[in-house]
C-alpha positions in Angstrom: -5.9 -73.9 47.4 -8.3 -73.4 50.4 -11.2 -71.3 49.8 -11.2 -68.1 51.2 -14.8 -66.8 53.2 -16.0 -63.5 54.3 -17.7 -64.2 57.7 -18.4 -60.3 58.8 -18.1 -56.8 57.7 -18.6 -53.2 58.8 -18.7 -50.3 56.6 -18.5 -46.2 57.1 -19.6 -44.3 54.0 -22.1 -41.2 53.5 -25.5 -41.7 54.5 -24.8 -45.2 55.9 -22.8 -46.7 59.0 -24.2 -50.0 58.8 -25.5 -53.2 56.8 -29.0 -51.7 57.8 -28.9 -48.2 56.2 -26.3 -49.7 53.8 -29.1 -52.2 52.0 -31.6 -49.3 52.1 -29.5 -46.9 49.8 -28.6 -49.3 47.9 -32.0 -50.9 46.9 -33.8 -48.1 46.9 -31.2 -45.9 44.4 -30.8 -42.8 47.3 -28.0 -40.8 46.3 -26.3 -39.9 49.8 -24.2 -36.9 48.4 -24.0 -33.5 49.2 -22.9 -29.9 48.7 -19.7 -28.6 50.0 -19.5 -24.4 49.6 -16.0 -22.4 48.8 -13.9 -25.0 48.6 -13.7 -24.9 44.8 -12.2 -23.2 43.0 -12.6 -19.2 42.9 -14.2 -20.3 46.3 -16.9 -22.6 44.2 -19.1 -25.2 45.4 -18.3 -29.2 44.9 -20.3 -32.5 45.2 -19.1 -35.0 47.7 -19.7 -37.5 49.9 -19.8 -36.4 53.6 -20.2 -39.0 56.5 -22.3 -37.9 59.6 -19.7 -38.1 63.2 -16.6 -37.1 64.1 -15.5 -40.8 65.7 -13.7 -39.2 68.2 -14.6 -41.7 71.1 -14.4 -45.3 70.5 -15.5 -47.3 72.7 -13.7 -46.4 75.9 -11.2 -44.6 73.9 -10.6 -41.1 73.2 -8.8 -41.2 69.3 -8.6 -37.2 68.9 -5.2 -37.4 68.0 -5.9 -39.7 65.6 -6.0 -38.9 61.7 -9.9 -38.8 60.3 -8.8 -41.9 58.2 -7.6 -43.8 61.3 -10.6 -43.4 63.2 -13.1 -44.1 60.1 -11.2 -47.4 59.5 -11.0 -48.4 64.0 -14.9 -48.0 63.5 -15.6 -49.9 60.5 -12.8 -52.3 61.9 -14.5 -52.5 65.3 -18.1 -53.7 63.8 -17.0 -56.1 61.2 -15.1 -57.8 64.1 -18.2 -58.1 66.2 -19.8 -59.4 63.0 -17.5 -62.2 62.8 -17.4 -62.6 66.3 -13.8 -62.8 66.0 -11.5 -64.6 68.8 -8.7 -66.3 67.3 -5.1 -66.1 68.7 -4.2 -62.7 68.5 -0.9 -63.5 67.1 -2.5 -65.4 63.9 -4.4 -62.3 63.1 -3.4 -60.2 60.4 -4.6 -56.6 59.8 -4.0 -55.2 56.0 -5.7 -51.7 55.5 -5.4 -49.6 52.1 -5.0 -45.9 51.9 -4.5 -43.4 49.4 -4.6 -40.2 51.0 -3.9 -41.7 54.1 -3.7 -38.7 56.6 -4.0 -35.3 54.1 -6.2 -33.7 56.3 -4.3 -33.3 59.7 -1.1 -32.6 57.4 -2.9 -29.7 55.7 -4.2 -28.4 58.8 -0.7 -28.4 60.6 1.6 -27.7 57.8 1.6 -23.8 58.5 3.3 -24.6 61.7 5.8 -27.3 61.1 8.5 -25.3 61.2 7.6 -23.9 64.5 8.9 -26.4 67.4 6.5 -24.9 69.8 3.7 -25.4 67.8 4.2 -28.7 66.0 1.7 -31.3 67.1 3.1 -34.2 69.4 1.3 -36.6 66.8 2.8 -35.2 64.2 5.3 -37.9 63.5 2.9 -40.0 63.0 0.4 -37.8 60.8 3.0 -38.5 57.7 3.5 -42.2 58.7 1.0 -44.2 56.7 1.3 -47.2 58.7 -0.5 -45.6 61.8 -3.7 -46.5 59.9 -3.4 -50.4 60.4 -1.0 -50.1 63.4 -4.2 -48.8 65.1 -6.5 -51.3 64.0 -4.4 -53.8 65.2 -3.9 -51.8 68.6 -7.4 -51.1 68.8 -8.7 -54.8 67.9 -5.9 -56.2 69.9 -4.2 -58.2 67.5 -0.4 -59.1 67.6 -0.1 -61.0 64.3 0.9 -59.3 60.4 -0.2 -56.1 60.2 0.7 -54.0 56.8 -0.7 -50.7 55.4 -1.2 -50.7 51.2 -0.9 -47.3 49.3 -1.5 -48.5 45.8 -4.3 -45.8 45.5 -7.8 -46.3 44.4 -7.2 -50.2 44.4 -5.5 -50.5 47.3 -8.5 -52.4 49.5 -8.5 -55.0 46.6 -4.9 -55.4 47.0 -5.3 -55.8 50.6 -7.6 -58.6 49.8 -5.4 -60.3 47.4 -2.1 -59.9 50.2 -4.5 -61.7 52.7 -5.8 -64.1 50.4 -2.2 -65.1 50.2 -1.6 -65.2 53.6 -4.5 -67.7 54.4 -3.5 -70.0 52.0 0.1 -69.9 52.8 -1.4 -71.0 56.7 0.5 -67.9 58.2 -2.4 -66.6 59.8 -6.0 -67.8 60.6 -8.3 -64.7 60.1 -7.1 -61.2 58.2 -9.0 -57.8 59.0 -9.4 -56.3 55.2 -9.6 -53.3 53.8 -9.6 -49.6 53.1 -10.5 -46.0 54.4 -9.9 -42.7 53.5 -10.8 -39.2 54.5 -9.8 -36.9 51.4 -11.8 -34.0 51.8 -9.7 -30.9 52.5 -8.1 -28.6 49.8 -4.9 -30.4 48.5 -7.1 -32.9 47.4 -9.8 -31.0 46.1 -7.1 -28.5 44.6 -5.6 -31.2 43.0 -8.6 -32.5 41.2 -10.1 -29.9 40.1 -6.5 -28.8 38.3 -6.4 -32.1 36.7 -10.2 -31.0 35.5 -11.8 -34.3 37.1 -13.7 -32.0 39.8 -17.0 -30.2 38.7 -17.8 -26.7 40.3 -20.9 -25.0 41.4 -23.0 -27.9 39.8 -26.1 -29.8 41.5 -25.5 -33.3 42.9 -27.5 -34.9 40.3 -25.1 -33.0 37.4 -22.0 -34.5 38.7 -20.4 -37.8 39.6 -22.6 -39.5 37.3 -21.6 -43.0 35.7 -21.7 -44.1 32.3 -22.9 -40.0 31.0 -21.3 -38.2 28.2 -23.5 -35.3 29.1 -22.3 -34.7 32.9 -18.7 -34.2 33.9 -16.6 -35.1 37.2 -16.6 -37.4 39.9 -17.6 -37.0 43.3 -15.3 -37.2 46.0 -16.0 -39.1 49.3 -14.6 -40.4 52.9 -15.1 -43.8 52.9 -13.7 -47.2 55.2 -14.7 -50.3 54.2 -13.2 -53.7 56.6 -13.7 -57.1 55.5 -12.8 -60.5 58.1 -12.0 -63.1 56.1 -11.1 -66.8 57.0 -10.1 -69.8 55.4 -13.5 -72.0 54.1 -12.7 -75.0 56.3 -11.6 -73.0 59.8 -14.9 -70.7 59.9 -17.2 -73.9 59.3 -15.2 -75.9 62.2 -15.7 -72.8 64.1 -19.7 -72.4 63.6 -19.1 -69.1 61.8 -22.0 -67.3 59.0 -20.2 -67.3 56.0 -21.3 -64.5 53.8 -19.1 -64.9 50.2 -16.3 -66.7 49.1 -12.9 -64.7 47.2 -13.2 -66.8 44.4 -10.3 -64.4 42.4 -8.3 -61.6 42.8 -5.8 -60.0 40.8 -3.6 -56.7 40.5 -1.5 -55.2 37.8 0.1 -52.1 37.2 0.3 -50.6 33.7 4.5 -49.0 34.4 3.2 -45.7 33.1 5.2 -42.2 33.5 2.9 -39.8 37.0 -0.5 -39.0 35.6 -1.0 -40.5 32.6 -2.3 -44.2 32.3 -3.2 -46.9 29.1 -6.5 -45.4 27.6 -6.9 -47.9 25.1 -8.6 -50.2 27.8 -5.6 -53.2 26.8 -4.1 -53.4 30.1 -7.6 -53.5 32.1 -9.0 -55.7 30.2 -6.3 -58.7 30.1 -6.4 -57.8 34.2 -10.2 -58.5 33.8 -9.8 -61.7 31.6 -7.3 -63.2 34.0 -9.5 -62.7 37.0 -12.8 -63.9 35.5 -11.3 -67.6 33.7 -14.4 -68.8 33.0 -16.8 -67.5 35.1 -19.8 -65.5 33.6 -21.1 -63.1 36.7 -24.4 -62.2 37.6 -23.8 -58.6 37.1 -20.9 -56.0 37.6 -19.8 -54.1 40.2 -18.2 -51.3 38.3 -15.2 -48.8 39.1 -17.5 -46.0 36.9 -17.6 -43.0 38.5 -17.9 -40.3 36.1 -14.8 -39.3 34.7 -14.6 -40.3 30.9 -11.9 -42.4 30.2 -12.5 -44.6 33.0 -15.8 -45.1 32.2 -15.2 -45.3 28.8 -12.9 -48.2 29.7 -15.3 -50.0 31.9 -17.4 -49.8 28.9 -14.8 -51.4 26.5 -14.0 -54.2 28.8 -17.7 -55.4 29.1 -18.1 -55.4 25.8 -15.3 -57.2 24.7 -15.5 -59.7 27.6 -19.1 -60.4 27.7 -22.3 -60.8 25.4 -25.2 -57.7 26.2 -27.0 -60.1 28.9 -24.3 -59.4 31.9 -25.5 -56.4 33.2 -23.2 -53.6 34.7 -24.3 -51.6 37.5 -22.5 -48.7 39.8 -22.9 -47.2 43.1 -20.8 -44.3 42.9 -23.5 -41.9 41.6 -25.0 -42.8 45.2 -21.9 -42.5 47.4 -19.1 -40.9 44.9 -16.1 -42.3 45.0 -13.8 -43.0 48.4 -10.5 -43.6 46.9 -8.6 -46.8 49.0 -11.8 -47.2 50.4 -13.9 -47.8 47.6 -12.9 -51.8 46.2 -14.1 -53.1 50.1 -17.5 -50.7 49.6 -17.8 -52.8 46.7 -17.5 -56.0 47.8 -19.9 -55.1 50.6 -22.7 -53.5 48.3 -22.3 -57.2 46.5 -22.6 -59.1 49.6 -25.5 -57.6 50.4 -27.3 -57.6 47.1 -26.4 -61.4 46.8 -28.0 -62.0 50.4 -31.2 -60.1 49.1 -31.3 -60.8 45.8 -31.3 -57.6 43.9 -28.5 -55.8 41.8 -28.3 -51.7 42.9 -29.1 -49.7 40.0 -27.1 -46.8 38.3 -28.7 -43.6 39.4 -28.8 -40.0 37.7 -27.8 -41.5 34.8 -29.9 -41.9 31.3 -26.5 -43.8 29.7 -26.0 -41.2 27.1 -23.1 -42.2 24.9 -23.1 -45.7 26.7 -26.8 -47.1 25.1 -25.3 -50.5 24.0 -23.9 -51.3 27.5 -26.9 -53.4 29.6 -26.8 -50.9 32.8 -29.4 -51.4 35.5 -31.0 -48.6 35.8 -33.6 -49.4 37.7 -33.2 -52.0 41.0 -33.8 -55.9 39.3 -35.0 -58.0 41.7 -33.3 -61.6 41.1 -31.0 -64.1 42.7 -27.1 -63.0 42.8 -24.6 -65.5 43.1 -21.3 -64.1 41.4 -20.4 -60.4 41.0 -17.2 -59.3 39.1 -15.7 -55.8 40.7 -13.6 -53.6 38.9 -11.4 -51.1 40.4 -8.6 -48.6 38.8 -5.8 -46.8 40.4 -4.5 -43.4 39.3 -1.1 -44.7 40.3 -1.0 -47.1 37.2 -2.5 -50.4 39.2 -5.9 -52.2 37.7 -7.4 -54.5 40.4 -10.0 -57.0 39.8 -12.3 -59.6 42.0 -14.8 -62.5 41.9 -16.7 -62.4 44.6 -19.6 -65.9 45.0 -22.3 -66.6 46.9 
């Protein structure tokens, strides 16, 4: 099978809309969260993950009829593109973007009028169509070649990589724009959560959306896009291009549970896990931990029964909580960058209470990176995992 490359990347995620700000967070442990008020419960205060701009004009485009999601994914789109310095045939370009929440926000802020003709936005059509998300990529990037949208949930970027991978191996197209975005910040989200008690209310941000902590409670919700380019090994070196990883593995399952409920024994992650990794011993993990307790608890089963104490486990949602579709291409990009400045991003807010066997970083360690295992879960029942080399 032809090796698949990652030759650029752009990113839109709290406190950082590029590789720049991106590497600082990460090596220097800054948590990029903040404080939203009355949107709790009882009009409570969350913790989430805010980004900075509206991304209403791109480029020479005005996108305000445009879902929040769209736009954050055109933008992230737009700079990995210029990374790449992409310019193949626009027809042997696919574009496969993940969602889960896909265009919430601009349904919940119209909803009180959709029964009202005169009143219903002209977009609105296309506010409950999921598919606008990659269709505008592709529009905006000007490709004509395979474009899908994925909505397996939290792993749906991962899956995007894995339909791609399969794409440039099959020789149907020559370069696939990646990834994931999603803007889930307005109340039937954050209602939704907090009833399903995975949303913690008028706490500090250091007292929520902490990995790997018995003694905190919740996850911290977050916008998020994440775009990858990725190529076939041979093609980008013929065409002079910077390769910055290789997609060693990929792999997706889904557990066929009943809505809302999902394998807490760990079983069905970890044989995903095992299947992905072979025998390949990373340098570290890129974890799915975000605070919530059985899915940490499982990340913390699968490491130990997969690995000795010397792989250590790291995760960055405690910096950037936790952007749903959005979040598996984030990760991949936070390993990227770690491998190309050879450090591992530690676990912040965290003293690993409940978790003291597990070898988390908790501190940055400074060292070369040349494989990272990522781990995502979905709440829709699908476990995604990735090997990502230098």
């Amino acid at each position: 099978m032809d090796s698949i490359v990652i030759t650029g990347y752009g990113m839109k995620i709290p406190g950082a809309n590029d590789k720049e700000s991106f590497h600082r967070v990460l090596e220097e442990g800054i948590s990029t969260l903040s404080v939203l008020e009355g949107v709790g419960q009882g009009q409570s205060n969350i913790v989430a993950g805010v980004i900075e701009g509206d991304f209403l004009q791109l480029g020479e485009r005005n996108y305000k009829r445009y879902p929040r999601s769209t736009r954050l994914a055109i933008a992230a789109a737009s700079d990995a593109v210029k990374m790449a310095n992409l310019s193949y045939d626009p027809y042997r370009i696919a574009v496969i973007i993940g969602t889960s929440a896909g265009a919430i926000l601009e349904i919940e802020q119209y909803s009180s009028v959709a029964l009202d003709l005169k009143k219903y936005p002209l977009q609105g059509v296309s506010l409950v169509d999921s598919h606008t998300l990659s269709a505008s990529v592709a529009e905006n990037i000007g490709t004509r070649g395979p474009t899908f949208t994925i909505t397996t949930g939290c792993t749906a970027s991962i899956d995007a990589i894995l339909m791609a991978k399969l794409l440039l191996q099959s020789g149907q197209v020559d370069a696939c724009v990646v990834g994931g975005a999603d803007a889930p910040l307005g109340q039937w989200s954050i209602n939704g959560f907090t009833k399903m008690r995975s949303i913690a209310s008028n706490v500090s941000i250091d007292q929520t959306g902490v990995p790997f902590s018995q003694d905190h409670h919740g996850f911290a919700i977050s916008e998020g896009a994440g775009v990858l380019i990725l190529e076939r090994e041979e093609h980008a070196v013929r065409h002079g291009k910077t390769i910055y990883g290789h997609i060693s593995n990929v792999l997706s399952r889904n557990e066929g549970r009943p809505i809302l409920q999902s394998d807490e024994t760990g079983q069905e992650m970890l044989q995903a896990y095992k299947d992905t990794l072979g025998e390949t011993i990373p340098c570290y993990v890129n974890s799915q931990a975000l605070g919530l307790k059985v899915n940490d608890r499982i990340e913390a089963y699968i490491h130990r029964e997969s690995f000795k104490p010397t792989v250590p486990i790291t995760s960055i949602k405690g910096m950037i909580g936790h952007s749903f579709a959005a979040m598996g291409t984030i990760q991949v990009i936070s390993a990227l960058i770690s491998m190309e400045y050879g450090f591992i991003p530690p676990t912040i807010k965290t003293a690993g209470k409940g978790f003291e066997d597990l070898p988390i970083v908790y501190e940055t360690s400074y060292q070369p990176v040349n494989i990272v295992s990522i781990t995502t879960h979905g709440n829709s029942g699908n476990n995604a995992c990735l090997v990502l080399t230098k």
